[in-house]
MIGUTOR-851513 format. One line per 3 residues: their letters; for each residue x, y, z of C-alpha. Coordinates in Angstrom, 2 decimals, padded with zeros to 5 digits. Example, Ala and Ser with C-alpha at 12.3 -4.5 7.8 and 13.67 -1.06 7.14 Angstrom:
residues 2
AS) 012.30 -004.50 007.80; 013.67 -001.06 007.14
end
This chain:
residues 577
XXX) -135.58 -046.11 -020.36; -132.85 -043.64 -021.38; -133.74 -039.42 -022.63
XXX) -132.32 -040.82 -026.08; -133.83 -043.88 -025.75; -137.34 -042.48 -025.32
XXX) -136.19 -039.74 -028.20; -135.31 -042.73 -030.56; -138.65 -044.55 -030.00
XXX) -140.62 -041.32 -030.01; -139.26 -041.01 -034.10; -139.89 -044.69 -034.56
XXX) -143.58 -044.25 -033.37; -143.96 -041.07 -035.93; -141.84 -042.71 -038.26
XXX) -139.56 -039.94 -038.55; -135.69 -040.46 -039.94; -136.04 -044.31 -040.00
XXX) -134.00 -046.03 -042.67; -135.24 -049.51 -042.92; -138.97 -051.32 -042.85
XXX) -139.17 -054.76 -041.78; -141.88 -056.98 -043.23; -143.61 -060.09 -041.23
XXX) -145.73 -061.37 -043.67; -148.35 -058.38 -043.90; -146.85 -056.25 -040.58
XXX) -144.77 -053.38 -041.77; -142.30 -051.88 -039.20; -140.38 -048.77 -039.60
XXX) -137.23 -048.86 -038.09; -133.35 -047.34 -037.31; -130.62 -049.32 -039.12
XXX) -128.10 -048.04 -036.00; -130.90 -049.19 -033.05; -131.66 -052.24 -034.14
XXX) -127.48 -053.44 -034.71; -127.31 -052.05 -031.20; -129.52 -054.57 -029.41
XXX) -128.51 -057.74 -032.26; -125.06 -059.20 -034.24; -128.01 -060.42 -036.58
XXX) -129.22 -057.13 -037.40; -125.92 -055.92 -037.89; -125.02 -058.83 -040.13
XXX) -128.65 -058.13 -042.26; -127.90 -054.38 -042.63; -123.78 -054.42 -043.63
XXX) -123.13 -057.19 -045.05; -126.29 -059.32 -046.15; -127.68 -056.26 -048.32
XXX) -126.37 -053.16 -049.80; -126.34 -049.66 -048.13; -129.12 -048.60 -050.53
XXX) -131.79 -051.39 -049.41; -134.41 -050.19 -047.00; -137.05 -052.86 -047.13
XXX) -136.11 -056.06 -045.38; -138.53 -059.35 -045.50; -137.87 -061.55 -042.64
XXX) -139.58 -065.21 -042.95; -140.78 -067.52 -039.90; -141.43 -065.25 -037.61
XXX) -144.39 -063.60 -036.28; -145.78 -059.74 -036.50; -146.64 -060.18 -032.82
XXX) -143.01 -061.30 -031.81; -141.23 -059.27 -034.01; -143.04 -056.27 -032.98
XXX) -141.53 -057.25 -029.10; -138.06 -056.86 -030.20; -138.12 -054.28 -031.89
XXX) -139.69 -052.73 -028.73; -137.18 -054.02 -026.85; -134.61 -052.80 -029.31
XXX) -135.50 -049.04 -028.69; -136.83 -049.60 -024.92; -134.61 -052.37 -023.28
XXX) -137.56 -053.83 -021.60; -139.79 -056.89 -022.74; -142.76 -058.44 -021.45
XXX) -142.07 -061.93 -020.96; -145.42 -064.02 -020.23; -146.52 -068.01 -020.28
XXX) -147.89 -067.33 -023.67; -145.21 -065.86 -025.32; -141.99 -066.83 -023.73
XXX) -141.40 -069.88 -026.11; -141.46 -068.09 -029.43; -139.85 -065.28 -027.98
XXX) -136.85 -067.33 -026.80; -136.56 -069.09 -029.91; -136.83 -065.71 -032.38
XXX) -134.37 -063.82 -030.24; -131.63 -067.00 -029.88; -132.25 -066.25 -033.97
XXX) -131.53 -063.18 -034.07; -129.03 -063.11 -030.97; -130.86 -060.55 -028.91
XXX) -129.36 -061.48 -026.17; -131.06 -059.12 -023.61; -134.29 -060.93 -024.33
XXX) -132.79 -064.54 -024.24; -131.60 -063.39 -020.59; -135.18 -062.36 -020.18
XXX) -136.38 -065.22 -021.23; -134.24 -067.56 -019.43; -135.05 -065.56 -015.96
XXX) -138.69 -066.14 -017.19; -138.36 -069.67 -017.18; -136.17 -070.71 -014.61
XXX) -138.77 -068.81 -012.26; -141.40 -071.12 -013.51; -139.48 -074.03 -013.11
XXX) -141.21 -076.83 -011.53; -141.61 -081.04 -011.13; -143.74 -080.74 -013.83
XXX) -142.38 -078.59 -016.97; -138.53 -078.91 -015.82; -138.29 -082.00 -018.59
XXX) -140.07 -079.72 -021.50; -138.18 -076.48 -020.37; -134.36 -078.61 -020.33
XXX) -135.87 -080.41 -023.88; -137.09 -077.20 -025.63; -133.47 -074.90 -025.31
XXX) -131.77 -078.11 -026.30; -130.39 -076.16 -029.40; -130.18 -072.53 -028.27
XXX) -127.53 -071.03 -027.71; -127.76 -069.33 -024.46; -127.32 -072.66 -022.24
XXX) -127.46 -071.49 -018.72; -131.40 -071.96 -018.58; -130.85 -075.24 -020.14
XXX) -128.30 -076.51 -017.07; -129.93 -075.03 -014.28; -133.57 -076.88 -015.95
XXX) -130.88 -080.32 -015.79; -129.69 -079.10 -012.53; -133.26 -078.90 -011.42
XXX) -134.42 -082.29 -012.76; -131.36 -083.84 -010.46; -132.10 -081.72 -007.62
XXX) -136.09 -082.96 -007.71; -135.59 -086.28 -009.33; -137.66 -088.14 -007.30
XXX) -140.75 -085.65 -007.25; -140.15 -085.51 -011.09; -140.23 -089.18 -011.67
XXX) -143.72 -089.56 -009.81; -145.76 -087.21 -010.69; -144.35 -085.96 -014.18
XXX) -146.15 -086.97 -017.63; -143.12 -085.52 -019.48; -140.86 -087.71 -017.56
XXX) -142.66 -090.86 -019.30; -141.88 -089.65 -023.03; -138.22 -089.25 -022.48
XXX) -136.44 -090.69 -024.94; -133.85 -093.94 -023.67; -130.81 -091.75 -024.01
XXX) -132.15 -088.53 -022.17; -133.27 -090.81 -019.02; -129.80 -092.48 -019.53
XXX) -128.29 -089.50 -019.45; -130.37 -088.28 -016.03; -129.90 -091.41 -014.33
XXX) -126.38 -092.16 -014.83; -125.22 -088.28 -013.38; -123.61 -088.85 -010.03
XXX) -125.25 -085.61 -009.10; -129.02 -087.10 -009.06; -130.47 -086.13 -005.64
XXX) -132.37 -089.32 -004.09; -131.72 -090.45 -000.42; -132.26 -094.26 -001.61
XXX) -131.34 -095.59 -004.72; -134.15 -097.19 -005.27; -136.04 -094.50 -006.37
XXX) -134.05 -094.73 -009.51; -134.64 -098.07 -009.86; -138.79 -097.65 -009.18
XXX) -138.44 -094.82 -011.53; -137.04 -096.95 -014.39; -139.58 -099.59 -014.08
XXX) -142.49 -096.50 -014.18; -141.06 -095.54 -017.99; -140.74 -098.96 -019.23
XXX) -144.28 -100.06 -018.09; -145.74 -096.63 -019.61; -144.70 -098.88 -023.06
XXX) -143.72 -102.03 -022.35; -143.39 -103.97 -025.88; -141.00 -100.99 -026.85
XXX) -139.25 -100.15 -024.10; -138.46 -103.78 -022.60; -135.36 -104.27 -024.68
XXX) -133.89 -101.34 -023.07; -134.25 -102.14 -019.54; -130.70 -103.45 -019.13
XXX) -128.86 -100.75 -020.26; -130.95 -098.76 -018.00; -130.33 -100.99 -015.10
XXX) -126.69 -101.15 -015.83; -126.90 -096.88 -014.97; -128.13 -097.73 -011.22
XXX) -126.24 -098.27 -008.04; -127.45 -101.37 -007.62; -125.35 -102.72 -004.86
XXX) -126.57 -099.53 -003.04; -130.08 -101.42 -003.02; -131.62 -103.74 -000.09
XXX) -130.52 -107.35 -001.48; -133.70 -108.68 -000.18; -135.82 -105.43 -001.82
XXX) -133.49 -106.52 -005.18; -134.71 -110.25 -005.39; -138.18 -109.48 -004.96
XXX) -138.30 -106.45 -007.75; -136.93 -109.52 -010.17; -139.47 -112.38 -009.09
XXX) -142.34 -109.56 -009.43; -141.29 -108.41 -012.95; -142.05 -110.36 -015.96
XXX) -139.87 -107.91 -018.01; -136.85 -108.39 -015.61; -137.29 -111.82 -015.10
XXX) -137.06 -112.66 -018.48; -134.10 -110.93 -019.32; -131.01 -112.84 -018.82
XXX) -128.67 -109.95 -019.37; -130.76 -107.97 -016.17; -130.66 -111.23 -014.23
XXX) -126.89 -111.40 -014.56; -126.47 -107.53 -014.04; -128.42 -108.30 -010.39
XXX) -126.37 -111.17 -009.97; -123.52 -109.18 -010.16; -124.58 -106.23 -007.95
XXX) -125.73 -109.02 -005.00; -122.07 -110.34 -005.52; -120.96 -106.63 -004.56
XXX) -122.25 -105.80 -001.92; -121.74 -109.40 -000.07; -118.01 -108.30 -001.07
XXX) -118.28 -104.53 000.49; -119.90 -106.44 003.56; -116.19 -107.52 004.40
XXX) -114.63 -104.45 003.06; -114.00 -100.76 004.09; -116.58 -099.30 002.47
XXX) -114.44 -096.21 000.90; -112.60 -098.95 -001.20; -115.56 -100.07 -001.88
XXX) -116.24 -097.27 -003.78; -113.17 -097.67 -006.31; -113.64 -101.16 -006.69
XXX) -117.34 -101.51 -006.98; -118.67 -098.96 -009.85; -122.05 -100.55 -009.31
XXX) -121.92 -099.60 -005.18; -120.71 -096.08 -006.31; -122.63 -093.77 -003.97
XXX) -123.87 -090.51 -006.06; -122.70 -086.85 -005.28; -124.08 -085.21 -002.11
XXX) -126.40 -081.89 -002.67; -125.08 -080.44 000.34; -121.29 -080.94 002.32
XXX) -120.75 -080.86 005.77; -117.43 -078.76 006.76; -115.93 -079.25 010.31
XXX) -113.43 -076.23 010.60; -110.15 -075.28 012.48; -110.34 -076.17 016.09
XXX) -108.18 -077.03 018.99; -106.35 -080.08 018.95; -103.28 -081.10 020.83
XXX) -101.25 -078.32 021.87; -103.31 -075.30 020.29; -105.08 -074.38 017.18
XXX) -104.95 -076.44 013.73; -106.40 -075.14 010.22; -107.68 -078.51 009.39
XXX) -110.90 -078.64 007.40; -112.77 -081.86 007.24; -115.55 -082.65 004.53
XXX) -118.69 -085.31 005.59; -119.89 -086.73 002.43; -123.18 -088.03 003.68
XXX) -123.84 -090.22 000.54; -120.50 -091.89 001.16; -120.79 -091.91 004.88
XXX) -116.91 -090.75 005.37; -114.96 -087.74 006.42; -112.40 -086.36 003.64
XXX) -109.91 -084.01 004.32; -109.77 -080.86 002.47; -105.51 -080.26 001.22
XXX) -103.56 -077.04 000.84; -105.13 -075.24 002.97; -103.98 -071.36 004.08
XXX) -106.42 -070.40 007.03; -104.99 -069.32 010.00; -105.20 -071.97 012.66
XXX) -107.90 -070.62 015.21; -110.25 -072.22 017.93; -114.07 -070.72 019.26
XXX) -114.53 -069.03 016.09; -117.69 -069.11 013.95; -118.17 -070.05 010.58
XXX) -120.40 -068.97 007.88; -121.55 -070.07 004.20; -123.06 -067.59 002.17
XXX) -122.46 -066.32 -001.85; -120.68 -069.84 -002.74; -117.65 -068.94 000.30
XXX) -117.16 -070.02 003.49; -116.02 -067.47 006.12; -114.13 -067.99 009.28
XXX) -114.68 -065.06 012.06; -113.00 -064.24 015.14; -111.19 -066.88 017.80
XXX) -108.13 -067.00 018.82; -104.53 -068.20 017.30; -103.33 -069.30 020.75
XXX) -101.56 -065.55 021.07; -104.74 -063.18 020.84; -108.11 -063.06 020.60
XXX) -109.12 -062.23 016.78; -111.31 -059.75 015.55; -109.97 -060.73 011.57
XXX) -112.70 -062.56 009.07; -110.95 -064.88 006.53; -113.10 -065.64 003.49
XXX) -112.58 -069.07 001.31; -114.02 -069.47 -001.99; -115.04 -072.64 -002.51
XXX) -114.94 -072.56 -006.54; -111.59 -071.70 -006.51; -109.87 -072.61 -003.20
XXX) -108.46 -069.61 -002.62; -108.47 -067.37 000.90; -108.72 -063.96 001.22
XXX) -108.59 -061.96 004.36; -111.93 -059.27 004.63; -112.67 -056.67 006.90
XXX) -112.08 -056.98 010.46; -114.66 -056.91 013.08; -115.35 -054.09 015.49
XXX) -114.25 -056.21 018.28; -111.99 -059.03 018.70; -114.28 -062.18 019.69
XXX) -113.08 -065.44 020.66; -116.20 -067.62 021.29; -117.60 -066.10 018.83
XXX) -121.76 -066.57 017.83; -121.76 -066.45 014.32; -124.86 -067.06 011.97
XXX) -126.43 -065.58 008.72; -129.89 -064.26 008.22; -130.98 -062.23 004.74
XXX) -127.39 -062.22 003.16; -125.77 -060.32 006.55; -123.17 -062.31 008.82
XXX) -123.98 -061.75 012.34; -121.10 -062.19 015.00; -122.13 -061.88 018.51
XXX) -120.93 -061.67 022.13; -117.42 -063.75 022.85; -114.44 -062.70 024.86
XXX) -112.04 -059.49 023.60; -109.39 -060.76 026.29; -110.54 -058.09 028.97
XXX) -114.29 -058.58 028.63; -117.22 -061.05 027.77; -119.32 -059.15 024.88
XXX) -123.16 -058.07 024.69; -122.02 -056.39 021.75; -123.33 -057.79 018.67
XXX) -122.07 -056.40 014.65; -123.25 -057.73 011.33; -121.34 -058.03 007.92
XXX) -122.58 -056.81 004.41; -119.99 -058.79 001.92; -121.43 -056.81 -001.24
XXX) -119.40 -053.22 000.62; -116.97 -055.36 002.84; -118.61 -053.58 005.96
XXX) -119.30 -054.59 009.22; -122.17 -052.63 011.38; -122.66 -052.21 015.15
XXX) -126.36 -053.34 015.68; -127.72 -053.09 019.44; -126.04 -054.93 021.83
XXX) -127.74 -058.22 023.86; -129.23 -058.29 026.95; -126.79 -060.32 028.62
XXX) -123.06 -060.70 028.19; -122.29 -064.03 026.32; -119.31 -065.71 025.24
XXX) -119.08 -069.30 024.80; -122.69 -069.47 023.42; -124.12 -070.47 020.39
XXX) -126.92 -068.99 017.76; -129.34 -070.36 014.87; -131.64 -068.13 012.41
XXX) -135.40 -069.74 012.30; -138.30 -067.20 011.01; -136.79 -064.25 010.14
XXX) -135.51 -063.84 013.95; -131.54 -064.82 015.30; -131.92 -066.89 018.67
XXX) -128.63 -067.32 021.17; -128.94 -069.75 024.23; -126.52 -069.98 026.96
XXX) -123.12 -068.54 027.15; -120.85 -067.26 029.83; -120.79 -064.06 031.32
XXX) -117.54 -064.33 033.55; -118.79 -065.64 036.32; -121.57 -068.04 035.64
XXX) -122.91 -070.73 033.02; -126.22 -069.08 031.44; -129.68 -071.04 030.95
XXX) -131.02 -067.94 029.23; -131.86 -066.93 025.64; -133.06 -064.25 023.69
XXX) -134.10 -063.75 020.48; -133.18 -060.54 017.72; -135.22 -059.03 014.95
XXX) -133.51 -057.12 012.31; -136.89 -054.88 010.99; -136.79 -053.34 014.70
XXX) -133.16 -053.84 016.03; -133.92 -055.19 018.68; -133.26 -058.47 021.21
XXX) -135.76 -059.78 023.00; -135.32 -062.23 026.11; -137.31 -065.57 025.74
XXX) -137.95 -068.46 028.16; -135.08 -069.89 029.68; -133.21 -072.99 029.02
XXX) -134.06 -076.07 032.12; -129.84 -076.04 031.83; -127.07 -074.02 032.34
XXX) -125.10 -074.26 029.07; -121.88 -073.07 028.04; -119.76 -073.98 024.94
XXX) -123.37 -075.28 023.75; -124.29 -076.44 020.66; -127.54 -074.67 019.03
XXX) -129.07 -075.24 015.50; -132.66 -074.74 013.76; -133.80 -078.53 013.27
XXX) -138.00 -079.25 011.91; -139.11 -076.07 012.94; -137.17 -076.04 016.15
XXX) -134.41 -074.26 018.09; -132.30 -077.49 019.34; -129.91 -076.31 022.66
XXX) -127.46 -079.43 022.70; -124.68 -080.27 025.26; -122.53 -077.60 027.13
XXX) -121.04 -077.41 030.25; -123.03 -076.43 033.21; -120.42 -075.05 035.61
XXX) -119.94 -078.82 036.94; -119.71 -081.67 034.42; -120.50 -081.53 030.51
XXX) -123.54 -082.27 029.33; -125.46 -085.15 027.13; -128.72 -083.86 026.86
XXX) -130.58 -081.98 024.72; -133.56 -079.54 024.67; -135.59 -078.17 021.99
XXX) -137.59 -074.51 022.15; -141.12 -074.15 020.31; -141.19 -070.14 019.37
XXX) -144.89 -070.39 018.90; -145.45 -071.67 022.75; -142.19 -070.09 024.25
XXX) -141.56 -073.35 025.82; -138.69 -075.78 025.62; -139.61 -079.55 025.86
XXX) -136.62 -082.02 026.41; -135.09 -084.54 023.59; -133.61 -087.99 023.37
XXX) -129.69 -087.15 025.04; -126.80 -087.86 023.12; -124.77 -090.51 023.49
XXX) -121.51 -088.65 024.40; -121.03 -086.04 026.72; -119.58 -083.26 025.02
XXX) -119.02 -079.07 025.11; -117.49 -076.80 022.32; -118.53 -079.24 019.32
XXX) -119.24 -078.18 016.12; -123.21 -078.59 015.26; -125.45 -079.01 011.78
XXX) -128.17 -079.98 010.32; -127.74 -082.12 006.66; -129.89 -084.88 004.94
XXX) -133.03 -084.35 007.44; -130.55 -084.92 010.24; -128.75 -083.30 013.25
XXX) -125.03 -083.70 013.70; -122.89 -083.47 016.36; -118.93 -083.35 015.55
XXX) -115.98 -083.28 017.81; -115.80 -081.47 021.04; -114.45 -081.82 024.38
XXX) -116.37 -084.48 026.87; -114.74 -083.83 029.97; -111.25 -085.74 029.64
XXX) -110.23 -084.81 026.34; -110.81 -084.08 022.71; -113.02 -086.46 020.42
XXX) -113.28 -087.58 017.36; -116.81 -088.63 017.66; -119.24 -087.75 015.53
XXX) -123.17 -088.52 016.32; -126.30 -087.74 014.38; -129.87 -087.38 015.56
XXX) -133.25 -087.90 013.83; -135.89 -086.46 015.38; -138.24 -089.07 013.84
XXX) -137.27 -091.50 015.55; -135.86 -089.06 018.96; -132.41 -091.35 018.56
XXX) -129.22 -090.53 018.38; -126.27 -092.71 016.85; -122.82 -092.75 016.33
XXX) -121.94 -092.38 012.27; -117.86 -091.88 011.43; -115.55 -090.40 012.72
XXX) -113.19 -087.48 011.98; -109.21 -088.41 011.11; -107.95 -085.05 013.71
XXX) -109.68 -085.17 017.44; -110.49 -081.32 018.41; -112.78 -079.28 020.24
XXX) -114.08 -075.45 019.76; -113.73 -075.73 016.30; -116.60 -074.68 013.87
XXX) -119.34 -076.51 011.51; -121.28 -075.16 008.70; -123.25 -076.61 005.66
XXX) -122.12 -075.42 002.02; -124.10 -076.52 -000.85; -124.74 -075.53 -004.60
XXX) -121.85 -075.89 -005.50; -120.66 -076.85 -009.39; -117.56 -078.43 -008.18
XXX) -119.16 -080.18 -004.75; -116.74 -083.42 -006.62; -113.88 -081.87 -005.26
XXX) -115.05 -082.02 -001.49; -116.07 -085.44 -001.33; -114.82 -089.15 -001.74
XXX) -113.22 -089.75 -005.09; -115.86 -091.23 -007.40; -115.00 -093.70 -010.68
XXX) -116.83 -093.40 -013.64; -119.77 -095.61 -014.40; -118.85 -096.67 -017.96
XXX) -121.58 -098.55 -019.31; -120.05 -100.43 -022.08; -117.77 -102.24 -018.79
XXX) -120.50 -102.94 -017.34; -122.15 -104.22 -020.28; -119.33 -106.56 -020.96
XXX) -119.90 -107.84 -017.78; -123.04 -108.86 -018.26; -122.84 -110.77 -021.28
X) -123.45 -114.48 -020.69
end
């Protein structure tokens, strides 16, 4: 709180100079005209234009001495006290009286509490403010956590038809099989069958159906009396079976235009496969993996400068490409992308030029590490603050390293293999910011250079390489509670200098170079089942380009396959018998 501030409420408190009173039914307040227009448009409004200049007592109806006594606190103090009990009246008085440093309060307030279970009452209850930010990110959270939502939530069952409509038509709903939304249907119609039943077509017509098991499909209908006697959801069924025996014998991306009813939903997360070398030297081109639509897309007009062993980094909603080379110099130059606006910007340069670049992020710092300046392979290590548009020296590795490859996993950067000019490295170390300082940890059972290394179920995955004599298909995981590293299920493909990620509770491979040539192969790996498989491929083959995971993003639509609308009342027509 301000000198004045605490002078202005120090008056208030003695009830010296004040010009107004505000009575809540029996609650008297003695107030400023000029502190109170300040903090509210409302107040403002009452005062100028609502009364004349003479008035000084103001009755103000529907609202409560306790509340009203918190904004006018907050009025004179700019600080509220927000709690469980209070935050719902207080939200609704100061949307009233546009106070909007308490609805921001408020809203923080809430979307901090936001959970399976009150994320329904929270979106329902600021339905009519008119701050709506806390009432998208509640939506955004009831997409995000749909399926956790639709199990174990009580308010989920007392949605009205149009608000579950509205929830499970979104293409953004987050489930990994569609028929959660389908189970999840069936859960609010039983909760009230005799009223809900006539509704459960127009429901049904909102799910990807042809996205179901066929065999999973028949079965829900012979099991549900509801469905089973509704002729407009047996036809619907009918018609989603017809689908996908029709996508069976077509490319699946025209699938998607053709087939509303096969639509896959928006991914949460995107997988970006970045610059690279392919063909005669570096390209620029950025590749999108939509893993609900199971294709690569590529991403147009696009201004990066081509570059190969770089490193790539998402943080703050942009992507950021670091170091490489342009196929004339090794760079020490960071382009940034935003991805809400598609638009590059070139930041601060690194201390050093590094191609084969390490680059990861750990508590909002970029980290670049090791690579080759052109002269000499790096132990130097630098981090980047975007918030000053600074990069830092921090203490240099143990070993020289270029060609290796980093992850982040509790709190702590780890880098595995490398090259150090002479010789393919089997060691690793790990740093920790709090003490500045890298630590060496058990080595590696292979030499591995242009290695692929990524935190995957609580483990530091060391994937591929080159070994100094033939690349490399297997793959090794480190424990950092045992110090150990236990061997994996091998890839399929031999490959070094491939871009590597982790999306949808699975490891990716993409790209690379497996001894002969560039690839286009792309593999994934689920550590369930210790199996790799091949899933599709990119459109440009290239090697030592870079991968990185972007996600939370309001326009993810525009890095993924094109979607078509679900309109209902099509789909309805169809249905008619």
């Amino acid at each position: 709180m301000s000198t004045s501030s605490s002078v202005y409420n120090e008056l208030r408190l003695k009830k010296q100079l004040c010009d107004a009173v505000i009575r809540v039914d029996n609650a008297e307040f003695h107030v400023h005209k000029v502190i109170l227009c300040n903090c509210s448009t409302y107040f403002r409004a009452l005062f100028n234009r609502w009364s004349s200049p003479d008035n000084r007592l103001f009755e103000i109806p529907n609202v409560s001495p306790e509340v009203m006594k918190l904004i006018i606190e907050f009025a004179y103090t700019d600080f509220v006290p927000v709690t469980q009990e209070n935050v719902q009246e207080l939200f609704v008085t100061a949307d009233r009286f546009n106070v909007m440093g308490i609805i921001e309060a408020c809203s923080d307030f809430l979307e901090e509490q936001l959970n399976p279970h009150n994320c329904i009452g929270i979106w329902r209850f600021t339905d009519n403010c008119y701050y709506p930010e806390i009432k998208n990110k509640a939506f955004q959270f009831l997409l995000n956590h749909f399926e956790a939502v639709a199990t174990t939530s009580e308010e989920f069952l007392q949605l009205s038809v149009q608000e579950l409509g509205k929830i499970i038509e979104n293409d953004q709903l987050s489930v990994k099989k569609e028929k959660t939304v389908f189970e999840a249907i069936l859960r609010w119609v039983t909760d009230s069958t005799e009223e809900r039943r006539e509704h459960i077509s127009l429901l049904l017509s909102k799910v990807r159906l042809a996205l179901m098991p066929p065999e999973y499909v028949i079965k829900s209908v012979d099991d549900n009396e509801v469905m089973k006697s509704s002729e407009e959801c047996r036809t619907l069924l009918r018609r989603a079976m017809e689908n996908m025996l029709d996508i069976r014998t077509k490319d699946f991306s025209n699938s998607i235009i053709c087939y509303p009813l096969a639509c896959p939903r928006l991914p949460a997360a995107v997988l970006l496969a970045i610059g690279g070398w392919s063909g005669e030297g570096p390209t620029n081109g950025i590749e999108a993996y939509d893993v609900c639509a199971d294709c690569w897309v590529k991403i147009p007009d696009n201004e990066l400068t081509p570059r190969a062993y770089h490193g790539t980094a998402f943080l703050n909603g942009s992507v950021y490409c670091v170091g490489g080379t342009d196929n004339i110099q090794q760079l020490s130059t960071v382009q940034r992308f935003d991805l809400g606006t598609h638009t590059w910007q070139e930041v601060a340069p690194m201390h050093s030029r590094r191609c084969f670049v390490c680059v990861t992020v750990l508590d909002g710092y970029i980290y670049a590490m090791g690579g080759y300046n052109g002269r000499n392979r790096l132990s130097t290590a630098e981090r980047y603050k975007p918030r000053t548009n600074q990069w830092t020296l921090i203490a240099s590795m143990n070993a020289q390293r270029s060609d290796a490859c980093c992850t982040t996993l509790q709190g702590k950067i780890y880098i595995c293999g490398g090259f150090n000019g002479s010789e393919c490295l089997l060691t690793a170390e790990c740093y920790t910011p709090e003490t500045n300082q890298w630590t060496m940890i058990a080595a590696m059972g292979n030499r591995r250079s242009g290695i692929g290394v990524v935190t995957y179920s609580g483990y530091v995955f060391a994937v591929g390489g080159f070994d100094g004599t033939a690349r490399l298909r297997t793959v090794e995981a480190y424990n950092p509670d045992t110090d150990t590293w236990s061997d994996m299920a091998s890839m399929v493909q031999r490959r070094s200098n491939f871009g590597i990620a982790v999306i949808d509770d699975r490891l990716f491979v993409v790209g690379g170079f497996n001894g002969f040539s560039t690839t286009v192969g792309v593999e994934s790996y689920n550590i369930e089942a210790d199996h790799w498989s091949y899933v599709p491929e990119m459109e440009i083959s290239r090697s030592a380009l870079s991968c990185c995971v972007v996600y939370g993003l309001t326009n993810i639509a525009e890095y993924v396959a094109p979607r078509p609308s679900l309109q209902v009342s099509e789909v309805e027509e169809d249905t008619v018998v």
